[in-house]
N, C-alpha and C positions, 0 to 999 in steps of 0.2 A: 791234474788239479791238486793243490797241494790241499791238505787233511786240515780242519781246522781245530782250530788246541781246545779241548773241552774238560771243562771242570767240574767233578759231583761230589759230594760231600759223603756220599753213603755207599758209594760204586768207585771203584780205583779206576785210574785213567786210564790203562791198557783196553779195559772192559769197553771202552769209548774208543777207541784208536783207528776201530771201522769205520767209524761215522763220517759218513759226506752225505751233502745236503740232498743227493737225491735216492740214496740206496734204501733198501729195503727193510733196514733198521729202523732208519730216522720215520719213514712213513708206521713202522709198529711201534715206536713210542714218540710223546709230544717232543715238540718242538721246545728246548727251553725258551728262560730270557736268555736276548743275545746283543754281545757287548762287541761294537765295532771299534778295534783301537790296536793300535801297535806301541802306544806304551806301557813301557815294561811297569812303572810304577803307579799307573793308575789300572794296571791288571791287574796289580798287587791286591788294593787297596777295594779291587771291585771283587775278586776273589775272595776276602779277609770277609766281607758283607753277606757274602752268598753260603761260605761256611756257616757263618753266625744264624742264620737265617734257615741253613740244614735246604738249602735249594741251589739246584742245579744253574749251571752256567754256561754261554756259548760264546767264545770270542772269534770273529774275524777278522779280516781287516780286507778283504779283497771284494771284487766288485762279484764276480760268481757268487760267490758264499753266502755276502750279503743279500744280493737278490733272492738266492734261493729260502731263506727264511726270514725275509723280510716278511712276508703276507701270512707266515703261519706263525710266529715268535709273539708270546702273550706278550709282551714288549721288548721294545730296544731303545738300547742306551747306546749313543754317539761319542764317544769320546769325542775331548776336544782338539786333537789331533789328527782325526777323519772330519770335523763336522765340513772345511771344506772341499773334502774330495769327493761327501757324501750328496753335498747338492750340484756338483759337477754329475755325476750319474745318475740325476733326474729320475728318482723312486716316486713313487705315487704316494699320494700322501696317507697315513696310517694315522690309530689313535694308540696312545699310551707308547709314547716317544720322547723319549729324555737324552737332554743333553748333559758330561759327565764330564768333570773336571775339578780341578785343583782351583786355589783360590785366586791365585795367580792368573787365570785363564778365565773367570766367570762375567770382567765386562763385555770379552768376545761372545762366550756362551748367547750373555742377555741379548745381543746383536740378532744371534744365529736365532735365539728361542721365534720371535714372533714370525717370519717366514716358513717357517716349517712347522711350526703349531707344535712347539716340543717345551717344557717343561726343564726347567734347569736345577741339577743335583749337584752342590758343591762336597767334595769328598778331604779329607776326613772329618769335618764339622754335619755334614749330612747323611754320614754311615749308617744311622736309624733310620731315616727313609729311605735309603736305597735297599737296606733289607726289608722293606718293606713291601717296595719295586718287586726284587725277589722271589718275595714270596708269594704274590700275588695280592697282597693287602695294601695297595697303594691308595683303592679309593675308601671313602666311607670310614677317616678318622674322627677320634672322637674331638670336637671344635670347643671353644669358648664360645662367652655370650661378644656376640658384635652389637653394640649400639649406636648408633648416627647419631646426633647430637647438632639441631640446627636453628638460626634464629628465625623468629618468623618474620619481625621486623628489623632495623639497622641499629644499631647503638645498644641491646638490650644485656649484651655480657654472653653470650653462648658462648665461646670462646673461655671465659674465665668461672664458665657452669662445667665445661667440657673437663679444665685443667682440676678441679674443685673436687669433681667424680671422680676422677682418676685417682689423687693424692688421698681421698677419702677411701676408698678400697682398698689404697696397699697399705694404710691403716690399719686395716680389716683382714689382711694377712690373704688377702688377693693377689693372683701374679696378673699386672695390670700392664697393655701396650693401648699409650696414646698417637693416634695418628694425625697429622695436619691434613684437611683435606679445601682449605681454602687458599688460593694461592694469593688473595688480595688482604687476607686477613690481617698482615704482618708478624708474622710467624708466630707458634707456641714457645718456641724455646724459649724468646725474648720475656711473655709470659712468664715461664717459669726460670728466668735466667742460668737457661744452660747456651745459650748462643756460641761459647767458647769452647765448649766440652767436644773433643774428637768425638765422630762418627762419620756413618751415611746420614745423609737426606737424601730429598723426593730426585735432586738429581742422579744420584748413583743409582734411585730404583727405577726410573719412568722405562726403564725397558725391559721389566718382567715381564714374564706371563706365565701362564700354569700355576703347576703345584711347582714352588721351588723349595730348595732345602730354607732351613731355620736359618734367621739373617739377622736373630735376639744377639751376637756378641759383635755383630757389628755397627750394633744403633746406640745414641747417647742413651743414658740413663740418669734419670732426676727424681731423687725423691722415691726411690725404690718404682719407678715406673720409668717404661721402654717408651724413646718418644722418638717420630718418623714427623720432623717439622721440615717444610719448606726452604728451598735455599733463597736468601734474600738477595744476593748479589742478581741473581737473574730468575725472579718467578718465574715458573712453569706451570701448566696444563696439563694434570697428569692424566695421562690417557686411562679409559677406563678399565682396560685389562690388566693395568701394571697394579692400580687399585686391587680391584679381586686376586689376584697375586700375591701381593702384599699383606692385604687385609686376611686372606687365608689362611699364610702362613701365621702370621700372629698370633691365630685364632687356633692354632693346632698347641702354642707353644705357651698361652696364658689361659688368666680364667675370661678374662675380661676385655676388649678391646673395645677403644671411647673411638669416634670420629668425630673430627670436628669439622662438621659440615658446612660451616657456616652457612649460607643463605639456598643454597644449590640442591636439587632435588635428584638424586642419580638411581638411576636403575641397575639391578644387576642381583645376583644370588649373594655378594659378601655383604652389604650392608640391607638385607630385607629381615634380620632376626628382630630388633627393636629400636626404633628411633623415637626422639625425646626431643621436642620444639617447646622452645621457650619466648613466650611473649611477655612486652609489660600490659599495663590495667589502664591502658588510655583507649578510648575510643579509636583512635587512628593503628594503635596498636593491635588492635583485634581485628580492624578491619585486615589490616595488611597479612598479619598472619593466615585469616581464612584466604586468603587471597593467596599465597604462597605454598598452601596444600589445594585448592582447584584442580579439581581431574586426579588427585594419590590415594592410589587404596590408602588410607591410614587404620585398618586393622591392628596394626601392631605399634601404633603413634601414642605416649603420653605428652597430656601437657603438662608444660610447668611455668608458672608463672612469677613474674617479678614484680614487688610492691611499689609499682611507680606509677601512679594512676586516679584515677577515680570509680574505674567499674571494679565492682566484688569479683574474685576469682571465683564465683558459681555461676555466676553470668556471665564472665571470660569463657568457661568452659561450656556453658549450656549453647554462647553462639559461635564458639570455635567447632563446637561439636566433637568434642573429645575427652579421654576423661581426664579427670588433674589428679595428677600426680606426686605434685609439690608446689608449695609458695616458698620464694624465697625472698629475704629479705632483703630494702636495697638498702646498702652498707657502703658509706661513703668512701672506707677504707681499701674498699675492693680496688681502685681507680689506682690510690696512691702505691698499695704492695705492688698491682702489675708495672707499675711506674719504676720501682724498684727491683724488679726480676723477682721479685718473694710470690713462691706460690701460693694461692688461696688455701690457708692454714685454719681458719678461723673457727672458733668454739661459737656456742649458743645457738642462738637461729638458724647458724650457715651451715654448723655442722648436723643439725638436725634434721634440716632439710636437704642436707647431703644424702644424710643416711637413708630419707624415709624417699630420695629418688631413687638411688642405690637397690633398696629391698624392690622395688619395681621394677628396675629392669634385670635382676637377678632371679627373680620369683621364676617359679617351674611350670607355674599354669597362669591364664591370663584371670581366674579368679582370685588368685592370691594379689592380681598387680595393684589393684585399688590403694588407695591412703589408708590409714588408720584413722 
C-alpha cells in the first residue's frame, strides 16, 4: 500500500513517514484533517492553510487510505479533482465535508456540494476559512445581524424600505450585503441602477449549500453596499439551502445583511435573527398584513409603517399586534428616483426614519428595539 504524504507544521515529515492508516501510530495519535487530491497546486495552497493555522494535514488520493480515515478524520476536504472518483466509491455519508478548489473549478464544486451534503471552499480567496476547517474552528463564527425585510401588503415600498436601510447603514460606516429574495419583484439592481455592473446573481448561486468560502468580490457593489439581485432574463426560485448559504456567508463577512423578502414568509436558521414588515394605514392594509404573519412566531418582527392611510399607526400596531418600529413617510419622490435607477438617498423624514429602523434592528437586546 503505498504511504500517504502527510504534512505537520510542528513535527518534520520523516517523523510521519510510518504512518498508514491502519498501524499502531495512527490508532496512538488522532486522525488529522484529510485532504483527498492529487493536485500538486491545490496541495500547495491546502498546505500553505494548514501551516498558517500551525495544524496538521493528511493528503490521499487513493481509495484504501481514504476509506481508512474517512470515519475517523475530524474532516475532509475533496478536492476537485477526486470529487468524481470519490462518489464512484460510494463512502457513507459523513459531517464536516468540503469540497476544495480553485475558482476555475467552483460551478462543478456547487454541482458536487448538494449530493453529498459538502460545503464548498474556494482557495486562495477562502484561505481563512480553510484554516479555520483546519484548525477545528469551522463552526460557531462570529455572524452579522440578518434582517428579512418584507411587505405585508402589495404596492407598499418594501423593496425601496429594503434598498433605503441598506444605503442608510453604509452611511453609518456599516459593512452592508443586500440580498434580493423576490424573484417577481423585478429585481434590486434596477432599483438601485446597478443592473450593468459585472457580477454574480441568484443564478451563479442557486446551487450553494453549506458553509461556503466568502463570495463579497464576486458580487456587484452599489453605493458602498454588496447586492445578490435576481437575474431578469430568467427568474428563478432560489431553493432554500442555496439561501442559508448565501445568506451565511454574508453574515460572516458584514455587519449587516438586508433581505428583501418581499411578500414570502421562509423558514430556516439564516433569516430567523430579525424581520421588519412593512404595511400602509388603510384598513385593507392591516388587514392583509395580519393575514400575511397567520401561524409566524413573530418574536423577533418590527413593524413599520407607511403614511398612506387613514388608521393611526398605534392602532396599525395595536391590531397587527406588533410593536412599531417606524413611520415612514410617503414621498412622492420615492416612485420617480426608482424610476431612474437613483437609490433612496433622501434627508428629513426618510432619513430619520431610516435611522431610527436601523437603531432596531441593530440594538443588542430586544429592550433596546422600541422607537424613541
Amino acid at each position: 500500500m503505498p504511504k500517504p504524504r502527510v504534512i505537520h507544521t510542528s513535527v518534520s515529515r520523516r517523523h510521519f513517514a510510518g504512518w498508514r492508516p491502519h498501524s499502531d501510530s495512527m490508532q496512538r495519535q488522532p486522525t488529522p484533517v484529510t485532504l483527498v487530491s492529487a493536485d500538486a497546486r491545490l496541495i500547495h495552497l491546502a498546505q500553505a492553510s494548514a501551516a498558517a493555522a500551525a495544524a496538521p494535514l493528511l493528503v490521499v488520493d487513493e481509495a484504501p487510505d481514504v476509506r481508512a480515515t474517512w470515519r475517523t478524520a475530524p474532516a475532509v476536504l475533496i478536492g476537485a479533482d477526486q470529487v468524481s472518483q470519490l462518489v464512484a466509491w460510494a463512502l457513507p455519508p459523513r459531517s464536516q465535508l468540503y469540497l476544495l478548489g480553485q475558482a476555475d473549478a467552483y460551478e462543478t464544486l456547487c454541482r458536487w456540494s448538494m449530493p453529498l451534503g459538502a460545503s464548498v471552499i474556494v482557495v486562495p480567496d477562502g484561505a481563512k476559512w480553510l484554516s479555520r476547517v483546519l484548525s477545528g474552528r469551522a463552526r460557531g463564527s462570529v455572524a452579522g445581524t440578518v434582517v428579512a425585510v418584507r411587505g405585508g401588503c402589495g404596492g407598499v415600498g418594501a423593496s425601496t424600505l429594503c434598498a433605503g436601510l441598506a444605503v442608510a447603514a453604509a452611511r453609518q460606516a456599516h459593512s452592508v450585503a443586500l440580498v434580493d429574495g423576490d424573484p417577481c419583484g423585478g429585481g434590486l439592481d434596477l432599483l438601485l441602477g446597478a443592473e450593468n455592473l459585472p457580477g454574480w446573481r441568484w443564478d451563479k448561486l442557486s446551487n450553494a449549500v453549506g458553509q461556503i468560502a466568502d463570495i463579497t468580490p464576486m458580487l456587484p457593489r452599489v453605493e458602498d453596499v454588496t447586492l445578490v439581485s435576481m437575474p431578469r432574463a430568467d427568474p428563478l426560485i432560489v431553493p432554500s439551502l442555496a439561501y442559508e448559504a448565501v445568506i451565511d456567508c454574508l453574515a460572516r463577512s458584514h455587519d449587516l445583511v438586508l433581505v428583501d423578502a418581499g411578500r414570502m414568509i421562509r423558514d430556516g436558521p439564516a433569516l430567523t435573527t430579525r424581520a421588519v414588515i412593512l404595511s400602509g394605514l388603510t384598513v385593507r392594509s392591516v388587514a392583509a398584513t395580519r393575514a400575511v404573519l397567520n401561524g409566524v412566531d413573530t418574536t423577533e418582527y418590527g413593524l413599520v409603517v407607511r403614511r398612506r392611510g387613514s388608521v393611526t399607526p398605534g392602532d396599525a400596531g395595536r391590531a397587527i399586534e406588533l410593536p412599531l418600529v417606524g413611520v415612514l413617510p410617503d414621498l412622492p419622490e420615492l416612485g420617480r428616483l426608482a424610476d431612474r435607477g437613483v437609490a433612496p438617498m433622501l434627508g428629513g423624514k426618510w432619513k430619520r426614519a431610516c435611522s431610527q429602523i436601523l437603531r432596531w434592528c441593530l440594538a443588542d437586546s430586544s429592550a433596546d428595539r422600541r422607537p424613541s
